[in-house]
N, C-alpha and C positions, 0 to 999 in steps of 0.2 A: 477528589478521591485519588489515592495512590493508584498505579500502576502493579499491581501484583500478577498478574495474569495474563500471557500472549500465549495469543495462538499462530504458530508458524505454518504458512500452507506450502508444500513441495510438491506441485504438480507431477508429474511421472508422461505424462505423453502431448502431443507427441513429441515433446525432448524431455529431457528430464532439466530438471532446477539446474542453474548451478550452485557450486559449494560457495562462492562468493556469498551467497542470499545468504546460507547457512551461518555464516559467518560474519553477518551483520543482525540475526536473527537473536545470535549467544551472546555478542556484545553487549543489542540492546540489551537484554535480560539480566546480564552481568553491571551493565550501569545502573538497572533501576531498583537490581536487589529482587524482581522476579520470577516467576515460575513460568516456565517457557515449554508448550505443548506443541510438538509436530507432525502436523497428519500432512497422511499419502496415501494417493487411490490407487487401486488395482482397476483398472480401467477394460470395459470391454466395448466395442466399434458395434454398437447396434444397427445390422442390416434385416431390412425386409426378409422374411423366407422366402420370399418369391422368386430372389435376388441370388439366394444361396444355391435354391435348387437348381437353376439355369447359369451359374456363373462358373465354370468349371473349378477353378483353384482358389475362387474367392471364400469360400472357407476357410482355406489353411489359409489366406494371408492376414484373415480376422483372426485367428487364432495365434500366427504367431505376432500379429500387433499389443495381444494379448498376455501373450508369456513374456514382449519386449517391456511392456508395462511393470509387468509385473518386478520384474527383474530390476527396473531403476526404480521404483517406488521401496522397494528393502533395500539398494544401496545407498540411499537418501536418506531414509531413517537411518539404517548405521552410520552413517556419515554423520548422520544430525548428533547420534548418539555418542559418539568419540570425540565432539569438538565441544558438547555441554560436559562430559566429565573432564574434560581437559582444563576446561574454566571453570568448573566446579560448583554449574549453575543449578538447581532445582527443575525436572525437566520430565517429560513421560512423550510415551510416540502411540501415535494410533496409524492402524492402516486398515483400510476400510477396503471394499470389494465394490464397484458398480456400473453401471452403463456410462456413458461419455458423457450425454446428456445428463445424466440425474448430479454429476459432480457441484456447478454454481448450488443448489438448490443444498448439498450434501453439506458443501461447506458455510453457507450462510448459515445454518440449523446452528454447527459447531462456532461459528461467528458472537452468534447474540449469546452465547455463555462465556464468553470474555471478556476483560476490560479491553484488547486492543487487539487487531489480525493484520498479520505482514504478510502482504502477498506478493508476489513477484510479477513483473509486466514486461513479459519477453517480445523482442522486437518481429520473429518473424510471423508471430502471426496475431487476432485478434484479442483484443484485453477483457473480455466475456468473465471471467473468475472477477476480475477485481472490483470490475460494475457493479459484478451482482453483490458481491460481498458492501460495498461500498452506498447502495442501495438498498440492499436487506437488511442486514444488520443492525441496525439502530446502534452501532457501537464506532467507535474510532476506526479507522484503516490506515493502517501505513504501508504504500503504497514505494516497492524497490526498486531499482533498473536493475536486470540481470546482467550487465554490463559488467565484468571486473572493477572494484574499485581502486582507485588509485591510493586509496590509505584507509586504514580499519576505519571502521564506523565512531564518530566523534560528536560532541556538542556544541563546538566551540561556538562556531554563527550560526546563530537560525532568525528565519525569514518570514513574517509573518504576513501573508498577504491578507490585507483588511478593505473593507470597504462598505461596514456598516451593516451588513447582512444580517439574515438570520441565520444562514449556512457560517459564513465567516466569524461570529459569535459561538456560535455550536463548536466549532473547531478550537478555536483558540482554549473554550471552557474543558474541551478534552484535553486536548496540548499542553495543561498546566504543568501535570507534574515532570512531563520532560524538559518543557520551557523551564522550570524550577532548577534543572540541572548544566543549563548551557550558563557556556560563559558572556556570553553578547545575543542579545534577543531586537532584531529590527523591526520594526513596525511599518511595516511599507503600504503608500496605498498611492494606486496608478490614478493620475488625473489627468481632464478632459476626453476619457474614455468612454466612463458614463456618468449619471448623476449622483451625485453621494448625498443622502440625506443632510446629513449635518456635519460642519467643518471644524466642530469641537469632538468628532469620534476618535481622533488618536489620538490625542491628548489625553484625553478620557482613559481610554485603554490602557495606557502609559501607567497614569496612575493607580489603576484596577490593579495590573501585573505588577508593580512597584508594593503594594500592597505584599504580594506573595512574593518581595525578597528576589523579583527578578529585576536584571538591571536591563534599559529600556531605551533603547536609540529611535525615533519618529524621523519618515522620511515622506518625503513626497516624491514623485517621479512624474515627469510629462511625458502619454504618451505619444504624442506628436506624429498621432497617424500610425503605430504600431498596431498590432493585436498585441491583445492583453499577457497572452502568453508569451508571445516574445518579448514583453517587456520582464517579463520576470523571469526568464530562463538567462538573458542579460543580466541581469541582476545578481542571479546566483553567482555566475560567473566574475561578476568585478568583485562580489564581497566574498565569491570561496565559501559559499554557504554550503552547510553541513545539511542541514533540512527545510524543506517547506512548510509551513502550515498555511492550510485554504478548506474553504469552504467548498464542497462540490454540489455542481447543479446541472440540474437533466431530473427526468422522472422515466421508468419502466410502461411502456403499453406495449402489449402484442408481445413480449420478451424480448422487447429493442429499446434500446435507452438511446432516450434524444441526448445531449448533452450540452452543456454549456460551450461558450464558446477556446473559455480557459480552462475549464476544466478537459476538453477535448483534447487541447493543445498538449497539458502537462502529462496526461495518462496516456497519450501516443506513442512519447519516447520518454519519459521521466528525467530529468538531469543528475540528480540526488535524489533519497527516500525523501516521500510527500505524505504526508498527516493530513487524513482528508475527512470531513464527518459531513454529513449530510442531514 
């Protein structure tokens, strides 16, 4: 199934997105021939009354975390909104009002009515949106470093980390119609990391995605005592890959996700955007 439909998520607190995201958001959109949706919260700091009434000033500093919120979540959508008419993408913005906590739960809802949610995974603090998103949603997540990029968002390499899964299959079957648009698709799968069922599954793959018209390079890599993450953020690095595609693993109890140990690794500090489904 094509790609017609993303949803772009613009946190507001407490930093706000940066415009970099925004502008790997329009591209994707602009490559796929898309309609590209961006929501933003009006975010309010839920404290106990208890808290309020005996805290002298902490009121007003709830309030104006409040009005700060507010204030970057309308300059995010206009921003969003000036750089989709500028590329002359198909586009609408939502901005929604809620408590800090109700947000993951906010944007998953708006998640499963998409083909695909870019969310952003900023360094200083924890990745809580993207999890949930990326565990909720039963849909694709692509997955950005808020990091400035060093050149607009492109297809040219992508990086298909495999290894036979059900997670890593789920992905890849999402990733088609992007994989459909790059110019070099690698097939990469770490060995002597863990076991791999069968040593005909990239070959295999090869010819699945050859089928869809994508052209198809199989690799092997030893990881020779690495963790699996750093075998692949190496990777990106020697081939200058544009995107990841992986399967993600962890499950939700208690509203803490355990996670895998790659999937940990890559959602910490992202290298490039990561294609993740679960």
């Amino acid at each position: 199934m094509a790609i017609k439909d993303i949803l772009l998520t613009l946190p507001s607190y407490p930093d706000p997105t940066p415009v970099s995201v925004i502008d790997r958001g329009v591209s994707l959109a602009s490559l796929l021939g898309a309609h590209i949706t961006a929501i933003s919260c009006e975010v309010h700091v839920q404290v106990p009354g208890s808290f309020l009434s005996g805290a002298g000033n902490l009121g007003a500093i709830v309030a104006s975390e409040a009005r700060k919120s507010k204030s970057n979540a309308q300059d995010l959508l206009a921003a969003f909104e000036s750089a989709a008419r500028k590329s002359g993408v198909l586009h609408e913005i939502i901005l929604e009002n809620c408590l800090t906590s109700e947000v993951p739960d906010l944007l998953v809802e708006y998640a499963r009515l998409r083909d695909i949610t870019i969310v952003p995974v900023p360094e200083s603090y924890d990745q809580w949106h993207a999890e949930a998103i990326i565990f909720g949603a039963g849909r694709p997540t692509l997955v950005v470093p808020e990091a400035p990029a060093a050149r607009p968002f492109e297809l040219n390499r992508v990086i298909v980390a495999w290894d036979f899964s059900r997670a890593a299959a789920r992905a890849v079957s999402d990733a088609i119609p992007i994989l459909e648009k790059a110019r070099e698709v690698c097939v990469l799968t770490v060995t002597n990391e863990k076991t791999i069922p069968s040593r005909r599954s990239s070959s295999e793959l090869a010819k699945n995605l050859s089928r869809h018209g994508i052209e198809v390079v199989v690799e092997e890599v030893d990881a020779a005592g690495r963790a699996i993450g750093d075998v692949l953020a190496a990777q990106i690095a020697v081939r200058s890959a544009d995107l990841l595609v992986m399967g993600a693993y962890g499950h939700s109890r208690l509203r803490e996700f355990v996670l895998g140990g790659a999937t940990r690794s890559i959602l910490t500090k992202p290298p490039i955007p990561v294609l993740c489904s679960h």
